[in-house]
C-alpha positions as CSV (number, residue, x, y, z in Angstrom):
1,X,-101.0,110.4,-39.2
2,X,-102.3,111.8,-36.0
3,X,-105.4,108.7,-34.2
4,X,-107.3,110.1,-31.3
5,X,-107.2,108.2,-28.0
6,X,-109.3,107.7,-25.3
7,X,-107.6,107.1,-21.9
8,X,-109.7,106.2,-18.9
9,X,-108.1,106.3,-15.2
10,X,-109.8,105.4,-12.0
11,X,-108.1,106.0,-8.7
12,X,-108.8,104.0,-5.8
13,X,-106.4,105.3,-3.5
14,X,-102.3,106.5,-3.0
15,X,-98.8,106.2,-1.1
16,X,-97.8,108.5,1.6
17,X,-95.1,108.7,3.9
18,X,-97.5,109.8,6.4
19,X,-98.0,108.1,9.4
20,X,-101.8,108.2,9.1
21,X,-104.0,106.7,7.0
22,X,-104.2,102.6,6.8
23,X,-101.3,100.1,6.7
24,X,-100.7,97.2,4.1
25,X,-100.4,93.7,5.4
26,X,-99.1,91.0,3.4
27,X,-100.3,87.4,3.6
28,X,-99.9,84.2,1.6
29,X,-101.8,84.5,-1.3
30,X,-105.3,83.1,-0.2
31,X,-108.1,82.1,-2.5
32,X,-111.6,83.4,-0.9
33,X,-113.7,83.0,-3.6
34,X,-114.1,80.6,-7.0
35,X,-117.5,79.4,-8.2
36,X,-116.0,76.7,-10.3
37,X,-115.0,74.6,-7.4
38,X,-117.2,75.7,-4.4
39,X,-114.6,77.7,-2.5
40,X,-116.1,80.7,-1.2
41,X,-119.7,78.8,-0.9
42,X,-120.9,78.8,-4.2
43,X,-120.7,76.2,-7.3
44,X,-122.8,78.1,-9.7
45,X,-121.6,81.0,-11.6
46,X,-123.2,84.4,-11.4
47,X,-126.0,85.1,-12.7
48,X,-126.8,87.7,-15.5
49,X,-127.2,91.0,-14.1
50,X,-127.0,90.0,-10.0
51,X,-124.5,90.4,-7.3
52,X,-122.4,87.5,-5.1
53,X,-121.9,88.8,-1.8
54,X,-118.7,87.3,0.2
55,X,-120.2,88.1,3.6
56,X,-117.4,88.7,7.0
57,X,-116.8,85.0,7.5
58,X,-115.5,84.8,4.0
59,X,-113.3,88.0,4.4
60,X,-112.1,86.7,7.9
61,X,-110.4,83.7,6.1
62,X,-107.5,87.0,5.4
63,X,-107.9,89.2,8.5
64,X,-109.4,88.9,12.5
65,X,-109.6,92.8,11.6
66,X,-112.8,94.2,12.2
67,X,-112.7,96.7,9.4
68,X,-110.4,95.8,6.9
69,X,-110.0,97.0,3.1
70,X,-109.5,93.7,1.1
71,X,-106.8,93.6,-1.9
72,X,-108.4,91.4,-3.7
73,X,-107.3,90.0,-7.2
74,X,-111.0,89.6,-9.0
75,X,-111.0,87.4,-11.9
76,X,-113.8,86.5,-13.8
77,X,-113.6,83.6,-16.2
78,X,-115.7,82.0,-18.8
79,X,-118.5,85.0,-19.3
80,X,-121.3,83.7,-21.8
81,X,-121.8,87.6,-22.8
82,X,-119.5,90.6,-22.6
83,X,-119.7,92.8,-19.0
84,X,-118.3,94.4,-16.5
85,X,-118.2,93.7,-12.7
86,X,-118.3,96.2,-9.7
87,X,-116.9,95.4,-6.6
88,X,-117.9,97.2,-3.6
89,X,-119.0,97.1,0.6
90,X,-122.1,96.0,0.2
91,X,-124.4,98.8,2.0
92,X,-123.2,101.4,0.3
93,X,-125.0,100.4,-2.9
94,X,-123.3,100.2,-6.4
95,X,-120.7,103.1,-7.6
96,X,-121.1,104.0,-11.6
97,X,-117.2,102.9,-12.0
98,X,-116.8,99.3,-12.6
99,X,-113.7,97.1,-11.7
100,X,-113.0,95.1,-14.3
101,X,-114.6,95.1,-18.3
102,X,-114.6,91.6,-20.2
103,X,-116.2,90.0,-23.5
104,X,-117.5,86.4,-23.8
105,X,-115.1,83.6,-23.2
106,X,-112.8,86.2,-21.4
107,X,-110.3,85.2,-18.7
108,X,-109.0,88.6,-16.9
109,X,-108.5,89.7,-13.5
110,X,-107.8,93.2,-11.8
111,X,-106.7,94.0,-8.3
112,X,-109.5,96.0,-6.5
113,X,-109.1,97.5,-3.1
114,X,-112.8,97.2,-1.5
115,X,-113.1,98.8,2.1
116,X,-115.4,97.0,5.0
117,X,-115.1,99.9,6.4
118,X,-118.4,101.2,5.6
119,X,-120.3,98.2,6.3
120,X,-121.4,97.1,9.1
121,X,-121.4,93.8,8.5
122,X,-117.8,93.6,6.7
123,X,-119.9,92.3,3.6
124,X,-118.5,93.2,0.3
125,X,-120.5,92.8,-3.1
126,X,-119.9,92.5,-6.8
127,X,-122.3,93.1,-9.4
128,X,-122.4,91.1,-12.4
129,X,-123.4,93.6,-15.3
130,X,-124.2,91.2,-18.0
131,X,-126.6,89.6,-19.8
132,X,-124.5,86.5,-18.7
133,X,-123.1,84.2,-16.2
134,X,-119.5,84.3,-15.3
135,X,-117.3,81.9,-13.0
136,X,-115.7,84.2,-10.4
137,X,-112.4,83.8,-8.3
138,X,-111.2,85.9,-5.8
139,X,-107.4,86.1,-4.2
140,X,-106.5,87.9,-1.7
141,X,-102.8,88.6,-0.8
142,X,-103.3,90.9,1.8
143,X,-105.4,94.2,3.5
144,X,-105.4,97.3,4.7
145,X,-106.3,98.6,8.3
């Protein structure tokens, strides 16, 4: 018996052997963000449908680089209601393609790749799109310049 399927694939970027374009660096896996503890600033979750900004000090604790893009591993834990969450520089207002989809009680995290690039405060934002809260953690292993 034939089932339909819906498949869904975002791109957020590719591999070349050219040599333009922006180089990975690795570092030891860093934690930049997580509301349960403080790290990061912060020892409240998110709120329901609102944003948690990790401004350029925050980002600086991976890179010195003025313009980096940040691989980030984004986990969100303990949602009160099911979401999603968008991850993005932060004055280039909210894409319609979210990062990462969870329901309540959920523990999951994704890898984004979020560019500073365009912001000229090396800001970068994610949207909580819930009707709940949700602890946050953020990882970063390395980025992009």
């Amino acid at each position: 018996m034939a089932r339909n399927c819906a498949v869904l694939a975002d791109i957020s970027g590719y591999y070349t052997t050219s040599t333009t374009g922006q180089k990975f660096h690795t570092i030891n896996p860093t934690r930049l963000v997580d509301t349960r503890s403080g790290i990061g600033g912060s020892t409240s979750p998110v709120a329901a449908n609102s944003t948690y900004t990790l401004n350029s000090s925050t980002t600086q604790h991976v890179t010195t680089a003025t313009t980096p893009t940040i691989a980030a591993m984004i986990t969100i834990t303990g949602p009160t209601a099911g979401g999603n969450a968008t991850v993005y520089p932060t004055s280039t207002g909210k894409p319609a393609t979210s990062n990462i989809n969870w329901g309540t009680g959920d523990t999951l995290a994704n890898l984004t790749l979020t560019p500073t690039l365009t912001d000229t405060s090396g800001s970068i934002t994610l949207y909580n799109d819930s009707t709940g809260t949700t602890d946050l953690v953020i990882d970063s292993s390395g980025y992009y310049t």
